[in-house]
C-alpha positions in Angstrom: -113.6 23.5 -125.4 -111.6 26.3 -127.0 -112.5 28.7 -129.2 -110.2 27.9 -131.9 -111.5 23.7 -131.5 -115.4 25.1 -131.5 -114.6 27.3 -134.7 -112.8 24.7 -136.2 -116.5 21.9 -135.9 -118.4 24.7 -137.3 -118.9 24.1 -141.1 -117.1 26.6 -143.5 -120.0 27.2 -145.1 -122.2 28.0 -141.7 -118.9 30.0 -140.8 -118.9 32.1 -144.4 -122.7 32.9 -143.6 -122.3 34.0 -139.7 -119.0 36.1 -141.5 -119.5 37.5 -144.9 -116.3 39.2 -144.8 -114.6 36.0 -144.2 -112.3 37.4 -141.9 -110.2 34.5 -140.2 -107.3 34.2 -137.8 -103.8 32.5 -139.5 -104.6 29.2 -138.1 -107.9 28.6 -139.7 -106.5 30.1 -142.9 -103.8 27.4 -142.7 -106.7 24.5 -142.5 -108.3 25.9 -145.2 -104.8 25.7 -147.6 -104.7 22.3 -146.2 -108.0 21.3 -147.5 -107.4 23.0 -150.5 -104.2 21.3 -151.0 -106.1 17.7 -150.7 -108.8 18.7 -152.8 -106.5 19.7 -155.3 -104.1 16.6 -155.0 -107.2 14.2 -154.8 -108.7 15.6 -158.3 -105.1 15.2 -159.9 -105.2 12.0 -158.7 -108.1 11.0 -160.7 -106.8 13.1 -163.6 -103.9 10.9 -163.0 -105.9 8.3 -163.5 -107.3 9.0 -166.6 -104.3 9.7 -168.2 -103.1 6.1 -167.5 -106.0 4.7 -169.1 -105.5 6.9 -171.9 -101.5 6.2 -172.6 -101.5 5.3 -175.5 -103.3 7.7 -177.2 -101.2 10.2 -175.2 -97.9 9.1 -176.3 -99.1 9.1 -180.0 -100.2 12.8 -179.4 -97.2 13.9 -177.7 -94.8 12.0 -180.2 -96.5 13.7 -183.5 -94.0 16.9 -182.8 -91.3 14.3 -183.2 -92.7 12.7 -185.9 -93.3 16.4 -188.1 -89.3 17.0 -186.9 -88.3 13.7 -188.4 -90.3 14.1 -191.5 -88.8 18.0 -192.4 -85.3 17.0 -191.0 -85.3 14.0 -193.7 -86.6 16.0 -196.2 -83.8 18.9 -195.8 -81.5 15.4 -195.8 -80.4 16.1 -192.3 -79.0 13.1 -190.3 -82.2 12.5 -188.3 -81.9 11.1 -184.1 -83.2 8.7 -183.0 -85.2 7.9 -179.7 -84.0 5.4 -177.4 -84.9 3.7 -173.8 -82.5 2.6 -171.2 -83.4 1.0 -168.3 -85.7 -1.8 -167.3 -87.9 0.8 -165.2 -87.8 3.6 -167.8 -91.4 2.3 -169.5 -92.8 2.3 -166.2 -91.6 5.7 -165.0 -92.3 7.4 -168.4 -96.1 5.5 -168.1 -96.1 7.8 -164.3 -94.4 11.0 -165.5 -97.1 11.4 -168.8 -99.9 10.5 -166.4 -99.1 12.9 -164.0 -98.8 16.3 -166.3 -102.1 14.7 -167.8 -103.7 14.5 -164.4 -102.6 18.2 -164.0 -104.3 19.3 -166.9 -107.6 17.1 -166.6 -107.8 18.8 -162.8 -107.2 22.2 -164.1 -110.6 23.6 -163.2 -110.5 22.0 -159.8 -107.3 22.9 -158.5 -107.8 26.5 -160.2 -111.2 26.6 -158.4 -109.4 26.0 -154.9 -106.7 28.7 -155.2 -109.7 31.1 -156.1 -112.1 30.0 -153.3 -109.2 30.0 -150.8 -108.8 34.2 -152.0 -112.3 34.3 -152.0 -113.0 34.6 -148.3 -110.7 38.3 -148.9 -113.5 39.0 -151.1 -116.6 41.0 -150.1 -119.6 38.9 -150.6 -121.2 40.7 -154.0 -117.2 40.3 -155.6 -117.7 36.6 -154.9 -119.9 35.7 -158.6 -116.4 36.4 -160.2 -115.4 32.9 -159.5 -117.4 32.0 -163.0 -115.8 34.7 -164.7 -112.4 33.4 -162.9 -113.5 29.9 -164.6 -114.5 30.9 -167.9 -111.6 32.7 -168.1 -108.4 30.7 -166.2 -109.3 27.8 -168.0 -109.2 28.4 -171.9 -106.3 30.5 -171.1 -104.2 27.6 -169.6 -105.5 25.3 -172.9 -104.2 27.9 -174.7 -100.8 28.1 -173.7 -100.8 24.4 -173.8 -101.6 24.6 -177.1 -99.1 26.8 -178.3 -96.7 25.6 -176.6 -97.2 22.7 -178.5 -97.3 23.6 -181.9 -93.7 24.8 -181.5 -92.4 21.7 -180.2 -91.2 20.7 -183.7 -89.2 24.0 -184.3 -87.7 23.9 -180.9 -86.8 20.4 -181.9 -85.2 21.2 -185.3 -83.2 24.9 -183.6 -82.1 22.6 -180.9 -81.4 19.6 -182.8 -79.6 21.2 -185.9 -76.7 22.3 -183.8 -75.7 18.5 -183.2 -72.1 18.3 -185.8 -72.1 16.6 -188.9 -71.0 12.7 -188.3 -72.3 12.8 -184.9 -75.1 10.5 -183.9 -77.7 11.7 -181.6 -79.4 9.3 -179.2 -82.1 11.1 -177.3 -83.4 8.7 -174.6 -87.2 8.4 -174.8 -87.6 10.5 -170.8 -85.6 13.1 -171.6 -88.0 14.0 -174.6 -90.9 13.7 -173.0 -89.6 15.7 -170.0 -88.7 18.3 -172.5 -92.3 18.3 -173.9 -94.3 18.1 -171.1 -92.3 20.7 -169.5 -92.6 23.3 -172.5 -96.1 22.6 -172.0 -96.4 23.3 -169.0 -94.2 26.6 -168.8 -96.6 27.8 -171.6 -99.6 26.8 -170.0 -98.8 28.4 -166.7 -97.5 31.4 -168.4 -101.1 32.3 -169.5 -102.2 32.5 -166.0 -100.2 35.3 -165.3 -103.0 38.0 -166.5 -105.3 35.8 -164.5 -103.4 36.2 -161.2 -103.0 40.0 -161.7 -106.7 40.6 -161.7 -107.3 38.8 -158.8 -104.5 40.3 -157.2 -106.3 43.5 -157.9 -109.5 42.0 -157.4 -108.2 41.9 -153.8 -106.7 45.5 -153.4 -103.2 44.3 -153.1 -102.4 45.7 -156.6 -103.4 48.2 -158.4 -103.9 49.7 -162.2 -101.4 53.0 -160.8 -98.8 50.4 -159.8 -99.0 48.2 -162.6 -98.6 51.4 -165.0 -95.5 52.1 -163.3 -93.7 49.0 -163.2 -94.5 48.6 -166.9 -90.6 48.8 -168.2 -89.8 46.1 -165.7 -92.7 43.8 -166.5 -91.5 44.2 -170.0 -88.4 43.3 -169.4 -89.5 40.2 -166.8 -91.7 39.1 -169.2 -88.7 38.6 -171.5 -87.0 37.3 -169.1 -89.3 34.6 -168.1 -89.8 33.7 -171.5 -86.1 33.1 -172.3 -85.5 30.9 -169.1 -88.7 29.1 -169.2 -88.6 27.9 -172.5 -86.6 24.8 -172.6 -85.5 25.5 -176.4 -84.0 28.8 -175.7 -83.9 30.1 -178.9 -85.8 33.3 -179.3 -88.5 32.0 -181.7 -89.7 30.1 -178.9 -88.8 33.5 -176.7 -91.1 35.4 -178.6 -94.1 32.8 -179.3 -94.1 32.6 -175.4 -93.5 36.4 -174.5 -95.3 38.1 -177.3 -98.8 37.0 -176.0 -98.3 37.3 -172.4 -97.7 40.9 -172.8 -100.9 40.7 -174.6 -102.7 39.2 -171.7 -100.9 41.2 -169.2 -102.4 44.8 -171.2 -105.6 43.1 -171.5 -105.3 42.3 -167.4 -104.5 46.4 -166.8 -107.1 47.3 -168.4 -109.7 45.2 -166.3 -107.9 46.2 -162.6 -108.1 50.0 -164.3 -111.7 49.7 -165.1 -112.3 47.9 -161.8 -110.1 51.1 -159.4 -112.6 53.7 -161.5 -115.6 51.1 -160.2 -114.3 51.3 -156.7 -113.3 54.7 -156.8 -116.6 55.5 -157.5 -118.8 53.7 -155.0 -116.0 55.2 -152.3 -117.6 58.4 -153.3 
């Protein structure tokens, strides 16, 4: 037997405690990404699952932004769309696509857990009890974003919506709205990992506070960047709502890989 087929019966765990430093050749770091990857997969699946149970109160949810657009477009006595399917498959697809982002979400904490672990073994062993902090902090952050991403919904709706011309009737097919929600979701959600990912970039000595202090005009700028592409309304209310607290985070971020250089720093001596 080889020594790469006798590493590969030993248990990760038993392999972890012969190893604290988790130091692994390419190939076993390539089955541990696999496994990740089906952990990962596996838990959306479920989440997946529970989102299809939950449908209908998911639609409801994800049409009230619609609904508050409708209400202050009417009001202002603006010709107000209307939302439309086509296509004998569309309810079924739609039923797949809402599940799936709700899968994602539900499995949040799992499939964040995995891309942590699988840094982990870069760790040192006593660096390894930030995977709570990791949790406690990854996860409200993505809920966050989620959250404001969808409280603009409606104004991204109405900036969007209000330059359709006067006479002109507006069918909006019932996917293409929920793709555009689930994706501004989404971009906002993931956006408020960002600070998340630069601590544990730091965390494993790949980046540090110096660094990030000098690219600061360009993260600026990429931040604004991001924000304006990302967003699917593309107006810069949206830009803003999405960029303004990300630069937030991202100080907040260099201010724990700063404190943690001074902690290394100072064991080094």
């Amino acid at each position: 037997m080889s020594d790469d087929t006798s590493a590969a019966s030993v248990p990760l765990r038993v392999r972890r405690r012969r190893n604290p430093e988790a130091a692994m050749p390419l190939l076993e770091h390539l089955r541990e990404l696999r496994t990740r990857l089906i952990v990962s997969a596996i838990a959306i699946a479920l989440g997946a699952i529970v989102g299809w149970y939950f449908y209908d109160k998911l639609i409801e949810l994800l049409s009230q932004p619609w609904d508050d657009y409708r209400t202050s477009a009417a009001a202002q006595g603006t010709t107000v769309p209307e939302l439309v399917i086509t296509g004998i498959a569309t309810p079924f697809t739609l039923r797949l696509q809402v599940s799936a982002v709700a899968g994602l979400l539900v499995a949040s904490p799992v499939w964040l857990v995995q891309i942590w672990r699988f840094v982990t073994p870069g760790l040192h062993t006593k660096e390894r009890r930030w995977t709570a902090v990791f949790l406690a902090v990854s996860f409200p952050l993505l809920l966050a974003g989620v959250v404001l991403g969808y409280l603009f919904l409606p104004k991204g709706l109405s900036i969007l919506l209000g330059f359709t011309p006067a006479g002109v009737a507006n069918l909006i097919t019932v996917t293409e709205y929920f793709t555009f929600v689930t994706r501004m979701l989404l971009v906002f959600g993931v956006a408020f990992l960002l600070p998340v990912f630069v601590v544990l970039l730091n965390a494993v000595g790949v980046l540090t506070a110096e660094r990030l202090r000098s690219w600061w005009r360009g993260i600026v700028f990429g931040v604004f960047v991001f924000a304006a592409v990302a967003t699917p309304t593309g107006d810069p209310w949206t830009m803003l709502a999405l960029a303004t607290p990300m630069l937030v985070l991202l100080l907040v971020a260099f201010v724990v890989a700063w404190a943690n250089d001074r902690r290394r720093a100072k064991a080094a001596a």
